[in-house]
Residue, then its C-alpha position, 0 to 999 in steps of 0.5 A: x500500500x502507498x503512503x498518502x498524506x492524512x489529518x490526525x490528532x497527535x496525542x502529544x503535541x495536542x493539535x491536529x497534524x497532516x501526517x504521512x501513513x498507511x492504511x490497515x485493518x485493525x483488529x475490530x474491523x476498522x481502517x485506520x491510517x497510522x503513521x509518525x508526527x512531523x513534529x515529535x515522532x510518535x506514532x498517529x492513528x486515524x481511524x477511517x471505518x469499516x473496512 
């Protein structure tokens, strides 16, 4: 799968950031893109629904 850019709430700089990540399925059936911060370098999850 190719890395897009997404918009997620990062968790520790506490605003939302464009970051780039891939998709996968979680374990509930959901799709989520995961990927680093610019910024700080931890992981950020955005969930995008059902698979």
């Amino acid at each position: 799968m190719a890395e897009e850019t997404y918009n997620g709430y990062c968790v520790k700089c506490k605003e939302k950031r464009d970051f780039k990540g891939t998709v996968s399925v979680s374990k509930t059936g959901m799709r989520m893109a995961k990927g680093p911060c610019p910024v700080c370098g931890t992981t950020v999850n955005r969930i995008l629904g059902k698979a």
